[in-house]
Structure formats: structure tokens, C-alpha cells
C-alpha positions in Angstrom: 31.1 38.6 -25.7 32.2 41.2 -23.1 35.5 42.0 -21.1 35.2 42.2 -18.2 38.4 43.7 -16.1 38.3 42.2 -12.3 40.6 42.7 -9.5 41.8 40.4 -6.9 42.5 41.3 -3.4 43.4 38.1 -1.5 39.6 36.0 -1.2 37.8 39.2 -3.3 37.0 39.2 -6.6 35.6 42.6 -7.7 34.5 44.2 -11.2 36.4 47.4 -11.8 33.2 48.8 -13.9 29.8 48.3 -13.2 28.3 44.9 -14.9 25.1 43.9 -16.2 24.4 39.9 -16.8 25.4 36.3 -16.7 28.9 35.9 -15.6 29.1 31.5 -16.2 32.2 29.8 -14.9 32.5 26.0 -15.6 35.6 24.2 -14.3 37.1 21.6 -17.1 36.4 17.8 -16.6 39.0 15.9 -14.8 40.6 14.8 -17.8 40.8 18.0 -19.3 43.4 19.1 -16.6 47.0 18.5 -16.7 50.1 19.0 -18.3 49.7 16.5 -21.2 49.2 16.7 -24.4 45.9 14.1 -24.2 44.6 16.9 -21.4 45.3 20.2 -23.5 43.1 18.2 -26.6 40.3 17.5 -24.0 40.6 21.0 -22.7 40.1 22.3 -26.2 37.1 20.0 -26.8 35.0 20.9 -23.5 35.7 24.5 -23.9 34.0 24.1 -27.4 30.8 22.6 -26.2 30.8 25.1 -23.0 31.3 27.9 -25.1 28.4 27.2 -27.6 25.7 27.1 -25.0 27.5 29.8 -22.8 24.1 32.5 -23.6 21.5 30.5 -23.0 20.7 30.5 -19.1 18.5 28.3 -17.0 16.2 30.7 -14.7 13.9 28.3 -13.5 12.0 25.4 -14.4 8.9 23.0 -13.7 7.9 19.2 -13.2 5.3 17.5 -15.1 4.0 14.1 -14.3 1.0 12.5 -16.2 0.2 9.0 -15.4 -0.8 7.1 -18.4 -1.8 3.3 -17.6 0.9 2.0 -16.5 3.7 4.5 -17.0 4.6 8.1 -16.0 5.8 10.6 -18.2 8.0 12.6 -16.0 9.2 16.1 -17.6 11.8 18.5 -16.4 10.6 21.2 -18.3 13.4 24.8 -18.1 12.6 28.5 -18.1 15.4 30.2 -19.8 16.7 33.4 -21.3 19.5 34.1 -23.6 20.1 32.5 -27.2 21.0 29.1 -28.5 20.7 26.1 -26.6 20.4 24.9 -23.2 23.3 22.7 -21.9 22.1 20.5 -18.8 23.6 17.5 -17.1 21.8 14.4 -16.3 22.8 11.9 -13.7 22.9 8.2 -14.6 19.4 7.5 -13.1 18.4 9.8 -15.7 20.1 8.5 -18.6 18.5 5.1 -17.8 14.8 6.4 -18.5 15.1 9.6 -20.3 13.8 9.8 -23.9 15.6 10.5 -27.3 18.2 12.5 -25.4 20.7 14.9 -27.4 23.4 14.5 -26.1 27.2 16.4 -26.0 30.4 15.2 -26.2 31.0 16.5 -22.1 31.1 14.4 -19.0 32.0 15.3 -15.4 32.4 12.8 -12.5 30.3 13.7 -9.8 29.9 11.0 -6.1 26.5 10.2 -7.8 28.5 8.7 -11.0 29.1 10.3 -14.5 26.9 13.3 -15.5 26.0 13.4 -19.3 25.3 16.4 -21.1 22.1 17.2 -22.2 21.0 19.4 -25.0 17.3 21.2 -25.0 15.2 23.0 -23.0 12.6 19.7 -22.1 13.8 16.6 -20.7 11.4 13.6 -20.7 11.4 10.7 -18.7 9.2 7.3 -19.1 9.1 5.3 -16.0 7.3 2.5 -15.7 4.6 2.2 -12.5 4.0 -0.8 -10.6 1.6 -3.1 -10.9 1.7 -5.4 -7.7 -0.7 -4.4 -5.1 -1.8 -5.8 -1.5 -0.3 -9.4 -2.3 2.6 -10.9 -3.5 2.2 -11.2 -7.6 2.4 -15.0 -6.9 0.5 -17.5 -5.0 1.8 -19.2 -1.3 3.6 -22.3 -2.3 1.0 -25.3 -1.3 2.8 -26.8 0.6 4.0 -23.8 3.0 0.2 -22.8 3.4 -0.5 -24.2 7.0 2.8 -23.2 8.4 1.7 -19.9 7.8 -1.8 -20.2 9.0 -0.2 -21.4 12.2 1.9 -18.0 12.1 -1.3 -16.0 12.0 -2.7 -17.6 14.5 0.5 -17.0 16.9 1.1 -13.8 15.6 -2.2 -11.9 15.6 -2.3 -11.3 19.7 1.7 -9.5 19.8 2.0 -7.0 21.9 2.3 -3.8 21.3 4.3 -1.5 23.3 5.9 1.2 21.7 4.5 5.0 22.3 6.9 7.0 19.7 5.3 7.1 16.2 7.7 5.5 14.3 7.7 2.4 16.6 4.3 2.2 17.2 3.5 2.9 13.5 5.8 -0.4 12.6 3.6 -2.2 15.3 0.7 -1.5 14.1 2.0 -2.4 10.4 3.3 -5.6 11.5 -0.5 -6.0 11.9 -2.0 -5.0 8.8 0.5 -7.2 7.2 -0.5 -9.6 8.7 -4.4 -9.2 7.9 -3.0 -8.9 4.1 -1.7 -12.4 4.6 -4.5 -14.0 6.3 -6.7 -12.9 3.0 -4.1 -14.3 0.8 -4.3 -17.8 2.4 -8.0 -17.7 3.3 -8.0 -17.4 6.4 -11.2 -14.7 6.5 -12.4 -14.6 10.1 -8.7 -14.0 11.4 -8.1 -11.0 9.0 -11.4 -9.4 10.1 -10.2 -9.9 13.9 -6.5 -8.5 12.3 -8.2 -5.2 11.2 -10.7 -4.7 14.3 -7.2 -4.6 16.1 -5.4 -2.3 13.4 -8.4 0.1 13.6 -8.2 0.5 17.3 -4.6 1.4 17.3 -5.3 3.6 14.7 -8.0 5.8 16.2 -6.1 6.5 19.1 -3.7 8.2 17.5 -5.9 10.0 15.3 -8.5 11.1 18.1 -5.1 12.0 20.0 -5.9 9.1 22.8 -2.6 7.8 22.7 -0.3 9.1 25.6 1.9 10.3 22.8 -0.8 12.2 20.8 0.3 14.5 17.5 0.0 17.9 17.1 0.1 20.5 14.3 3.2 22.8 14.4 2.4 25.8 12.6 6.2 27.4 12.3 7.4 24.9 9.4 3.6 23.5 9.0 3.9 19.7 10.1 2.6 17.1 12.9 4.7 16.4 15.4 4.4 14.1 18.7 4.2 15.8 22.2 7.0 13.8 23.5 9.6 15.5 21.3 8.1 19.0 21.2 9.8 20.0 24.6 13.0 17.4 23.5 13.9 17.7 19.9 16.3 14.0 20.1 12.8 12.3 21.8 11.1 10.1 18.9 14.0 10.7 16.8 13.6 14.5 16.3 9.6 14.2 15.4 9.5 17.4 15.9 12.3 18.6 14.3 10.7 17.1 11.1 13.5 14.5 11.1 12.2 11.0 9.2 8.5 11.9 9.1 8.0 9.8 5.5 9.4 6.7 7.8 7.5 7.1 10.8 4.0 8.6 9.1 4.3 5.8 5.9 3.5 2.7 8.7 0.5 4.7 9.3 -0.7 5.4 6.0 0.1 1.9 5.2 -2.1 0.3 7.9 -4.8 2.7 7.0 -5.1 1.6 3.5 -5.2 -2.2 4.8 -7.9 -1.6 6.9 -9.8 0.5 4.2 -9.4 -1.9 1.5 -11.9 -4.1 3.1 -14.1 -1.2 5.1 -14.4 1.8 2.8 -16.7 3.4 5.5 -14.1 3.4 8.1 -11.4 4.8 5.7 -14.0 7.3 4.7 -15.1 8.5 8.3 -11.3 8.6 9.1 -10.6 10.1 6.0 -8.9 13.2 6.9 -6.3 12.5 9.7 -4.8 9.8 7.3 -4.7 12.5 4.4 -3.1 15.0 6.9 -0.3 12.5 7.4 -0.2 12.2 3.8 0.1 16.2 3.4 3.0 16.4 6.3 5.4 13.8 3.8 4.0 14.6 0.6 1.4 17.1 0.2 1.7 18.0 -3.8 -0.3 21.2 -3.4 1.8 24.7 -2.9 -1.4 26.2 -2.1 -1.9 24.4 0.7 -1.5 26.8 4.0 -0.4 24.5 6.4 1.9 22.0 5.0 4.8 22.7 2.8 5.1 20.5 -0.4 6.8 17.4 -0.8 8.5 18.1 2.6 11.4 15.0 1.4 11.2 14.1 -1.8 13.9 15.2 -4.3 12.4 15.2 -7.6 15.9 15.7 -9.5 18.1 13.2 -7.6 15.0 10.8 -7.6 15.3 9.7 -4.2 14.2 11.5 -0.8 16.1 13.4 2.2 15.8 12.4 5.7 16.2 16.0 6.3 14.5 17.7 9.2 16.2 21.2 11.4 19.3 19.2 12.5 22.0 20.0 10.3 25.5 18.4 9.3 28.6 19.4 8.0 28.0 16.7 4.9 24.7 18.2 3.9 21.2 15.9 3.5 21.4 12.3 4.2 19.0 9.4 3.3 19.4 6.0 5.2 17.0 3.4 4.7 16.0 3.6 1.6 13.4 0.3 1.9 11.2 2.5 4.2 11.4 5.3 1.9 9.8 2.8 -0.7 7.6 1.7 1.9 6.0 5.7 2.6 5.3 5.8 -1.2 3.6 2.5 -0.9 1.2 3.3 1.6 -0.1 6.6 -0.1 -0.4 3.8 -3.5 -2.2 2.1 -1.7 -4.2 4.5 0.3 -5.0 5.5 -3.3 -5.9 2.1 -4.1 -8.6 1.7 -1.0 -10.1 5.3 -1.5 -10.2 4.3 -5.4 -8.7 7.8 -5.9 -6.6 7.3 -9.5 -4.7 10.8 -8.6 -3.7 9.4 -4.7 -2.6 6.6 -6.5 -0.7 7.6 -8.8 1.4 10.1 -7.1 2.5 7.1 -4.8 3.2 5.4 -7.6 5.7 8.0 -8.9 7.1 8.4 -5.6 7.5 5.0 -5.8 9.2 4.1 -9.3 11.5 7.3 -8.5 12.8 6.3 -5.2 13.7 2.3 -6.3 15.2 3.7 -9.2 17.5 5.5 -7.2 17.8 2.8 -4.8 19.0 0.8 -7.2 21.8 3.0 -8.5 23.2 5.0 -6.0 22.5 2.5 -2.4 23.0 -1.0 -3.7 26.1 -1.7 -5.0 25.8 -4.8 -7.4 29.1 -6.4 -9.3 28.2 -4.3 -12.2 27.7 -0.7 -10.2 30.0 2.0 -11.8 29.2 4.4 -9.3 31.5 3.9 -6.6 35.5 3.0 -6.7 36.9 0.7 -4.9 37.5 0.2 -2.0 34.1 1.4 -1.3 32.5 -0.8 -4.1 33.5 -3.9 -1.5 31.2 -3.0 0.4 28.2 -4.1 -2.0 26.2 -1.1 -0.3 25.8 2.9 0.2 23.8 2.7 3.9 23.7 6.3 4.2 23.9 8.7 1.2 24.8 12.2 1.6 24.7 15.0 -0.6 28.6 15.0 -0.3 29.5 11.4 0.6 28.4 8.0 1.0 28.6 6.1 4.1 28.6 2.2 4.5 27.8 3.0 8.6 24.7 3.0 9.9 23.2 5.8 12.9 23.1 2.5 15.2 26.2 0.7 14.7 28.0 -0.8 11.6 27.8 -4.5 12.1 26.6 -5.9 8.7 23.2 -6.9 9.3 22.5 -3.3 10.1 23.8 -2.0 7.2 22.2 -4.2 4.9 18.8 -4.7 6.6 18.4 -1.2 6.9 18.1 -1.4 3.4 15.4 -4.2 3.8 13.0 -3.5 6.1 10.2 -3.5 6.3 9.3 -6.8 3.9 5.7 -6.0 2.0 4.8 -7.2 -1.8 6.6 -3.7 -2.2 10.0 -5.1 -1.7 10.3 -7.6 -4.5 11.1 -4.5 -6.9 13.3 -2.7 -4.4 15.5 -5.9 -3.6 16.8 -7.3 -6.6 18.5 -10.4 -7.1 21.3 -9.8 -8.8 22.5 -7.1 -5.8 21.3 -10.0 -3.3 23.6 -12.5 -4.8 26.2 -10.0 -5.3 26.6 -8.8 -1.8 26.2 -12.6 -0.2 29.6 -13.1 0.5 29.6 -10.1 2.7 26.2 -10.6 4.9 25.7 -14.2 4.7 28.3 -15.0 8.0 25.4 -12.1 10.0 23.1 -14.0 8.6 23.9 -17.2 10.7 25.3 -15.4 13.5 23.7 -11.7 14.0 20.7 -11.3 16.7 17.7 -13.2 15.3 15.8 -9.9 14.3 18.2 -9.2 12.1 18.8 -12.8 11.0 14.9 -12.5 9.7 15.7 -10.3 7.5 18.8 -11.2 6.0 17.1 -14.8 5.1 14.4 -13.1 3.8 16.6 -11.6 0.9 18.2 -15.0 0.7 15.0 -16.3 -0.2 15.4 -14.6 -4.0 18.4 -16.9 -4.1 17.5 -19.8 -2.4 14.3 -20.2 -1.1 13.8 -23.6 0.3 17.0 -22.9 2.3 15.6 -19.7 3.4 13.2 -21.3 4.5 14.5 -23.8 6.2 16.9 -21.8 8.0 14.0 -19.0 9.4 12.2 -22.1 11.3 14.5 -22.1 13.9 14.2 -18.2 14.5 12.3 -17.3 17.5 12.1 -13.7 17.5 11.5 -11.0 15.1 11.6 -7.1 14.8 8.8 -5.5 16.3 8.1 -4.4 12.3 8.2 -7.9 11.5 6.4 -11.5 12.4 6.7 -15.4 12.0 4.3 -15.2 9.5 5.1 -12.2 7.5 8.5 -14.4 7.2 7.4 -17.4 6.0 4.7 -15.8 3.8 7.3 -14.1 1.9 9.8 -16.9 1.5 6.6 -19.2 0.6 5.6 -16.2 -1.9 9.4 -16.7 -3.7 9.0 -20.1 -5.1 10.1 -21.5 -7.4 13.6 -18.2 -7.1 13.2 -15.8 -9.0 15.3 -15.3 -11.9 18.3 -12.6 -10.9 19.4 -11.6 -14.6 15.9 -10.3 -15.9 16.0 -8.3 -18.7 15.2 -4.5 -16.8 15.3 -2.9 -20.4 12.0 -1.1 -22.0 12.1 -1.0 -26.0 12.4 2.5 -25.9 15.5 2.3 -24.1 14.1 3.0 -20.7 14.3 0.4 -18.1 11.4 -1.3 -16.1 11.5 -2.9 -12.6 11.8 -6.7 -12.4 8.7 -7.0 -10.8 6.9 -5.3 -13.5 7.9 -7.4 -16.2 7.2 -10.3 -13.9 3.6 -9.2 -13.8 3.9 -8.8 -10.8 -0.9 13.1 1.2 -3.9 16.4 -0.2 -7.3 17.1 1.9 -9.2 19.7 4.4 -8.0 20.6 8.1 -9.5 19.3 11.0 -9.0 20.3 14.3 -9.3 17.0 16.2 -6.6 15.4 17.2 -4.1 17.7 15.3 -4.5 20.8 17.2 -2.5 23.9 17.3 0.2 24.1 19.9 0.8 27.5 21.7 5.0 27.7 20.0 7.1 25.8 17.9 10.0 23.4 19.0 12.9 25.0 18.1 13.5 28.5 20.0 13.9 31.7 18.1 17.4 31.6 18.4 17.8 27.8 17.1 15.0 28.7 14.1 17.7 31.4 13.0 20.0 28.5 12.7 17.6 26.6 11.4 17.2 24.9 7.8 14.4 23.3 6.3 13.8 22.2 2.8 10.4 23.9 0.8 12.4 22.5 -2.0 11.1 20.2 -4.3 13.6 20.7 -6.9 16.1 22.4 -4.9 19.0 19.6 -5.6 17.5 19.6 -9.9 17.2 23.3 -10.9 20.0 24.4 -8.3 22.1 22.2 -10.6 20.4 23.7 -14.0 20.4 27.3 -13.1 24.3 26.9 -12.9 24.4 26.2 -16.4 23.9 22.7 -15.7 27.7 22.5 -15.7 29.5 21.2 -12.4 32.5 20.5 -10.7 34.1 17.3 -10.7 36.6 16.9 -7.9 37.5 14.0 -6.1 38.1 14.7 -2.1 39.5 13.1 0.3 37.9 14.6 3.2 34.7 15.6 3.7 33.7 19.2 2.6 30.1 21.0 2.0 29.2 24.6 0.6 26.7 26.6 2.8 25.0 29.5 0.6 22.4 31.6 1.1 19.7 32.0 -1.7 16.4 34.1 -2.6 13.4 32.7 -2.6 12.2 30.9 -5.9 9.1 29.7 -7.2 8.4 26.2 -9.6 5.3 25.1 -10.5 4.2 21.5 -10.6 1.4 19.8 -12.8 0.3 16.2 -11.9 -1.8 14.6 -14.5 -3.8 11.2 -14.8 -4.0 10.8 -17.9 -6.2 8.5 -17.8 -9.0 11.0 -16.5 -7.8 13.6 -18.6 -7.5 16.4 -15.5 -3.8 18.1 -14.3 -4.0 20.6 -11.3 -0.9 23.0 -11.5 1.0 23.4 -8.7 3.3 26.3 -7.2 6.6 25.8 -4.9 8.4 28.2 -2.9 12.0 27.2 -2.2 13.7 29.1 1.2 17.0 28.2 2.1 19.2 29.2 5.1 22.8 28.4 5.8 23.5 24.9 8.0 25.5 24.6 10.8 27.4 21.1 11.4 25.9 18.4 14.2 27.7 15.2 14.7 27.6 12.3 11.6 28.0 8.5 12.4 31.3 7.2 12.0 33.1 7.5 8.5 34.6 4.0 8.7 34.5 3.3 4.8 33.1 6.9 4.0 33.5 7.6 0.2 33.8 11.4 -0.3 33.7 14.2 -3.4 32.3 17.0 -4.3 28.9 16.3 -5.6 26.8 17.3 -8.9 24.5 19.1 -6.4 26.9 20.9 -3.8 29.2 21.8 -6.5 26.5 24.1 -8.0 24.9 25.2 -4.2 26.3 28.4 -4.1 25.7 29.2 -8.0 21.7 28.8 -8.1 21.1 30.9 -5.1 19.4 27.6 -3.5 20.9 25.8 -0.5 21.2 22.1 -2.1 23.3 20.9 0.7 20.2 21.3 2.9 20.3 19.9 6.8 19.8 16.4 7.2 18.9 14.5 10.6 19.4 10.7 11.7 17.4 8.6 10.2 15.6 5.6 11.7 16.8 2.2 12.6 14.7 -0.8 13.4 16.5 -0.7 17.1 14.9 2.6 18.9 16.9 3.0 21.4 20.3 2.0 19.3 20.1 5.3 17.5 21.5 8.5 18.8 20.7 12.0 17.9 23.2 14.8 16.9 24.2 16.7 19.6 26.3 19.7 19.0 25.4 22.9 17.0 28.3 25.1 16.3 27.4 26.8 13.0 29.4 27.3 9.8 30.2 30.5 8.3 27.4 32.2 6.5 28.0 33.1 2.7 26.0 35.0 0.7 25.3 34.4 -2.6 24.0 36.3 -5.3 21.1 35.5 -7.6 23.2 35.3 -10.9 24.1 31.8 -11.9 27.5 31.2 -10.7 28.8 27.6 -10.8 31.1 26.9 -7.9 34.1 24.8 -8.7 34.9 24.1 -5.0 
């Protein structure tokens, strides 16, 4: 132990002697602070643990995944320095899958829920993978079969009429679908025609024949659409990276369809489906044009919307169903290609992102994550690093907020939508259910189906129009697929204490560069002087080892407004090993992490916002890594419902030093 004499000049805080070190500030639980007598006793005891971990240090840290079968071990794995042992905190998402944990007697409250302390230098987590596929893990009820043929049959000549990616890439999903479905209820001759139409959507856009064609932006290393390069709010900030993983999944989805059954086409268009796969989730940090894992947030589980527009709340992540449904397409992209690596990195995209779904987005009787009033809502529609929003970008009628959650419906959903949240949250969707605009009405019944789905069914045969993500048939095929309902209270727990998705129990983007369409554009989007205000996230861990390298001790306050911590940090490097076990090869992987301050833009309305100070901001300014990156509006099923930010006045930049700090406030 040193002394070490400061002096304080209003905001300053300055050593009167030169120092050499760690300098580690933890503030005290919640109910360590007070006057009473229960507080000073609780003081005592958290001082105790912080103090006997004080000299070891976090300094960096790596991921490890290796696929075995049917489960991922998933390993944070810390660098550190000093003596002793590491003390960490683990979110509940963690807790829930994490193996033989030691465990300390310290909790703080954080907006993601209770953090646990953690003892050791290695944390391991099993997760289970899923097993369901192209089809629904149970056959069309018999009796439903025709209906659905007739569906098809109405369904296969839509039009298509949307230009932006993200529309046109649900279009052209609707489609594939719908070929899935004509296989499943035999219907061979009308899937083929299905997929002839898929592939020619397809190939414009990847020869660039499209009046909207992609392009490869070298500044942040990405494809974006020429509509939005000379308007950065056109296509919902395409080219200022905002929702990528949304727009680019439908693609990779659709791709994967059509492959499945024509392994030559997917091989001749091979590599403009694997460029889309390297913009959202390239795991290479070798790669020279696309930065890895551009939104996924290996520590907090679940992704980040984030692209250059910025906010004074930090990242945000709306829908939540289409994250799943990214992750889905590269599965099954992996699946088609019969690529065991592909596949399994969707896969752990996948089991990642619905266990976070689950915990911190829907908001089941038994949810401890969120007080009331805000547990009323029965759902989180738009996560931020430093609040939760029940609001969507388009509006806040119901059947927004909960269908963004929902869409779009593939065999995926049935482990993202559980029951027991569906019949939870009924009593506050089901009047938008009967009342809402159709397209909406879809998809609300089609959650009611895991309740009830005779009545579901019933009730959808009157609809007569449906999202242009969405069809008749995909409706009825999914309601017909939920028969007889399934069973809302199954037992999610793995022997080992982890716990497996429903469905599971149930039994139920790397490659080269080519030049054509993706060409090189003369300059980026964003002008030089909007790049220096600029943020985007290299970071795969920057929300998990921002938090460790703080001591893995944070800051539990409850606010009642809305506050954020901009920091600036050095640049850090974590490598990455992803492993199939089952072929007994790993490639190591190297990230670099930039951060740059964030200005504010506009958020949605806060009408039933839930604020503190979260686990990951709380530590920002400590680990020299902006956590509280930029975030950007994310996408609705409604186009042209959903406005872009619009003003850019920027916050104050602080600097931060290298040395773990943790920041109380």
C-alpha cells in the first residue's frame, strides 16, 4: 500500500508527487451507503472483498469460442498484472450459463439487473446451439395443409417495390420464406418457381443492376447503398453504417434458401453473399477492408444498432427479432455451403443474442430486471447503454412496440418468442391485436398462436393484408406449425446449471474481395469535419473488457434523468479464437478497438423511459474505451414511419487516461 497526497482545486484532482501505478476507485453498493447502522456493516463487508483483490489488474483479455456438437463453450479469458486474484462482475445473462463460478459476497445494481462478483482470471460459458433449421421442428397440422397451399399459390407473384436495402431485402425474404414453405408442404414445382424469382432479385443487387446498387466505403470499411451516400438519413443511414445486420441479414437469409437446393448458384455467387457477411460480422481482424464484428457485443451478449449518428444515451438496439434473424441467415448460409465454421459462428451469434433477448427486452411476470412502473410494460423496445425505452423510432402504439420485437416470423422465432413472455404481456397487446392496422394484427396473432392456436388461426383468416416482410402463407404456416400450443413453463434449465432454449429441448460473414458490384467510391459519406465527430465501434469487447479493466467493479446509481459519460481512449488490441471442435481447427483472431467521443442527436420519445447509470458507462471513462459508443435509429417494418436524427451539437470532449479508473458517475 502507498500514500498518496492529492490536492483539490475545484473539478481537479492532482498528485502532489509524481506516481507510478494503479490508482482503483470503487464506489460502495447502494446498500452500503447511508447513515445506518445495517449500511456502515455493509460498507465494512464490500470494502473487505474490494480490498483483497485491489493488486490484481485487468489489462486486457480474449474470447474463445469452440463449438462442440451442439454447444459452445464461450470463454472470457483476462490478461492481468499484479498479485492475488481477479475480481470481475458478471451480468445476469452471465450467471445463467456460466460454469462453476466463484463467487464473492458483492453485488451492485446496474439498468442491466444485479452484477455478481466473480473470482478468477477465466470465465466459462456453456450455451447451448440450436438445432432447428429451414423448417419448423414440427409438421403442418393436416388439416391446415391446403389452406396454405392456396397461400403459396396467391402469394408467390407479390410485388416487389421497394429500392432501399432493408426493404427490398425483407421483400425478397418474404420470398424465400415462402419457397421454405412450399418444400415443407410438398408443393415442389412452386418452390422451384419461388427460388428462380429469389435468385433474380438477388443478382441484381449483387451485379449492382438494381437502381440502388451497393458500394464499398473504404473510410470505416463497409457497403453501403448509393442512395444514402450523398444523404446519410436516405435508407435509414446505410451509409452511416446504421442497422446493417437488419438490412444485410434478409439478404444473407434469402441466399442460403436459394443455395440450399442449388449449391452451384450459391457457389458462383459465393462471394458478394460472404462480403455482406464480412460488413455485419466478419470474425477476421486481419481482414483489410471490413472491421470485425462491426455490431455484435460479445460481453453484453446482444448487438448495437450503432452506426456514425450518435446520442446523448449512448448505443441502442431496437428490434431484437431481426437481430436473431442476421445470425440466422449466416447459420444457415453455413448450413447451404456445408461450411461447419459459417455455421457455427451464426449459431453463437445466435444463442447469444436470444439470451439476451430474453433477459433484458422481454419483460415476463418473473423479470427482475426492471422496477416498476416500467416492468408494466411487459417489454424493453429500445435498449440503451444507459436506459431502456418502451417507444419505438416510429411511434409508440403497442403493436409497434411489441412487433418490433417479432418480426420477421421464420422457424428462428420459436426460441426467441417464448411463451411464458407471450402470455405474460397479453393483457397489454391483445386490444392492438383486434384493432391495430392489419400488418401489424399479423403479427400480433402470430405470437398468440403459442397460446392459442386454433384461435389464432381463426382470427388471421379475416386479415387481408400483410407486411411487405410477411405473407398469407408465411401466417398460416406458422400458426399451422404451433399445434397442438406449445407448452409455456418448459423447463429452460441444463444439468450443469446452464439454461437451454425451449426450442432446443423441444427437439426442435469471411471470404476474398471482388470488385464487381462492390466497387470503390471516389470519398466517404460523412465529410472530414463530421468524421472528426464521428464514432464508430472496432469494438468487439469494448462494453466486456471496458468493464473488466476497471476492476470489474462499477457504479450503481439509480438516475432519474438521462446521463452518459463520453471518454476518449487508446487504442487496444484482443484477440479472438473460434474453434469447431468438431474439426479440431481454431484460427486466432486480433481486434483493434478505436474510440472517439459522441456528440448527442435526437432519441424517440422517453414516454416510459427507465434510466441509471449502467454496468458499462459507469466504467467508460475508466478502461480508456468509449463503451457508450454512438447508436443510430434502428429499423421498423413501416419505412417511411421512421425518422432519422437530425441535430449534431457535440458533447464536451474528456480525455481519459490509460490507467484503470472506475467512474462512479
Amino acid at each position: 500500500e502507498y500514500a498518496v497526497e492529492v490536492s483539490v482545486t475545484q473539478n481537479t484532482l492532482s498528485c502532489v508527487s509524481p506516481f507510478t501505478g494503479y490508482m482503483r476507485a470503487a464506489a460502495l453498493p447502494s446498500d452500503a451507503i447511508g447513515d445506518t447502522a445495517a449500511a456502515a456493516t455493509a460498507a465494512t463487508a464490500a470494502a473487505a472483498v474490494l480490498d483483497a483483490h485491489a493488486t490484481r489488474v485487468a489489462v486486457g483479455g480474449d474470447v474463445n469460442a469452440v463449438a462442440n456438437a451442439n454447444v459452445a463453450s464461450l470463454a472470457f479469458e483476462f490478461r492481468t498484472e499484479g498479485s492475488g486474484e481477479l475480481l470481475t462482475m458478471a451480468l445476469p445473462h452471465h450467471m445463467e450459463t456460466i460454469h462453476k463460478p466463484q463467487t464473492a459476497s458483492l453485488s451492485y445494481n446496474t439498468m442491466k439487473g444485479d452484477m455478481t462478483a466473480i473470482i478468477g482470471d477465466t470465465w466459462e460459458m456453456r450455451e447451448p446451439l440450436t438445432t432447428i433449421e429451414w423448417n419448423a421442428p414440427r409438421d403442418v397440422a393436416p388439416e391446415k395443409i391446403e389452406d396454405i397451399r392456396d397461400a403459396v399459390k396467391m402469394d408467390m407473384i407479390k410485388g416487389l417495390w421497394a429500392a432501399d436495402p432493408y426493404g427490398s431485402g425483407k421483400e425478397i425474404a418474404s420470398l424465400a420464406q415462402l419457397a421454405l414453405i412450399a418444400d415443407h408442404v410438398n408443393m415442389p414445382s412452386h418452390a422451384e418457381q419461388i427460388r428462380a424469382r429469389v435468385k433474380g432479385e438477388l443478382e441484381k443487387w449483387f451485379q449492382g443492376h438494381n437502381s440502388n446498387p451497393l458500394r464499398f466505403e473504404p473510410t470505416y470499411g463497409g457497403l453501403v447503398s448509393t442512395n444514402s451516400w450523398s444523404n446519410k438519413h436516405a435508407d435509414f443511414g446505410n451509409a452511416w453504417y446504421n442497422d446493417h445486420y437488419f438490412h444485410y441479414g434478409y439478404f444473407i437469409f434469402s441466399a442460403a434458401v436459394v443455395g440450399r437446393k442449388d449449391l452451384a448458384w450459391l457457389q458462383k455467387w459465393k462471394e458478394p453473399v460472404l462480403h455482406l457477411v464480412r460488413d455485419i460480422a466478419n470474425p477476421s481482424a486481419t481482414d483489410s477492408q471490413y472491421t470485425q464484428f462491426r455490431h455484435k457485443d460479445w460481453f453484453c451478449g446482444h448487438s448495437w444498432a450503432s452506426g456514425l449518428f450518435q446520442f446523448f444515451s449512448g448505443r441502442n438496439q431496437e428490434s431484437t427479432s431481426e437481430a436473431v434473424n442476421a445470425w440466422y441467415g449466416i447459420y444457415l448460409f453455413g448450413l447451404a455451403l456445408q461450411d461447419d465454421r459459417m455455421r457455427d459462428l451464426g449459431r453463437v451469434l445466435l444463442a447469444t443474442e436470444i439470451r439476451s433477448s430474453w433477459r433484458y427486452w422481454q419483460i415476463d411476470d418473473a423479470n427482475d430486471i426492471y422496477p416498476s412502473p416500467f416492468h408494466e410494460n411487459k417489454v424493453a423496445t429500445i435498449v440503451w447503454s444507459t436506459k431502456a425505452d418502451r417507444s419505438t423510432w416510429f411511434g409508440s402504439n403497442v403493436e409497434y412496440t411489441f412487433g418490433i420485437q417479432m418480426l420477421p416470423f421464420t422457424p428462428m422465432s420459436e426460441e426467441l418468442l417464448r411463451p411464458v413472455w407471450i402470455k405474460d404481456s397479453m393483457h397489454v397487446w391483445w386490444e392492438a391485436a383486434q384493432s391495430a392496422a392489419e400488418q401489424w394484427r399479423a403479427f400480433l396473432l402470430m405470437s398468440y398462436a403459442l397460446i392459442e392456436p386454433e384461435d389464432a388461426w381463426n382470427r388471421v383468416n379475416v386479415l387481408k393484408l400483410y407486411d411487405n416482410g410477411n405473407t398469407r402463407a408465411n401466417t398460416l404456416y406458422w400458426i399451422a406449425t404451433r399445434m397442438p400450443p406449445l407448452d409455456s413453463h418448459v423447463d429452460e434449465t441444463m444439468p450443469d446449471g446452464g439454461v437451454t432454449p425451449a426450442a432446443v429441448q423441444q427437439g426442435s460473414n469471411t471470404g476474398t474481395y471482388t470488385s464487381s458490384p462492390f466497387s470503390s467510391v471516389p470519398s466517404p459519406p460523412p465529410s472530414a469535419e463530421e468524421s472528426k465527430k464521428s464514432i464508430f465501434l472496432y469494438a468487439l469487447l469494448a462494453a466486456g473488457f471496458g468493464l473488466c479493466l476497471a476492476l470489474g467493479i462499477i457504479a450503481a446509481v439509480r438516475l432519474g434523468s438521462k446521463r452518459t459519460r463520453s471518454t476518449k481512449g487508446k487504442r487496444r488490441r484482443h484477440a479472438v479464437t473460434f474453434e469447431d471442435a468438431s474439426r479440431h481447427t481454431s484460427v486466432e483472431l486480433t481486434l483493434d478497438e478505436n474510440s472517439r467521443p459522441d456528440p448527442p442527436l435526437d432519441e424517440p420519445s422517453t414516454n416510459g423511459d427507465f434510466s441509471r447509470l449502467s454496468a458499462v458507462s459507469a466504467v467508460s471513462a475508466a478502461s480508456g474505451i468509449t463503451v457508450s459508443a454512438p447508436s443510430s435509429n434502428n429499423n421498423s417494418p413501416q419505412p417511411s414511419s421512421k425518422n432519422s436524427p437530425n441535430s449534431e451539437t457535440p458533447l464536451n470532449r474528456v480525455a481519459v487516461r490509460s490507467s484503470p479508473l472506475v467512474a462512479s458517475r
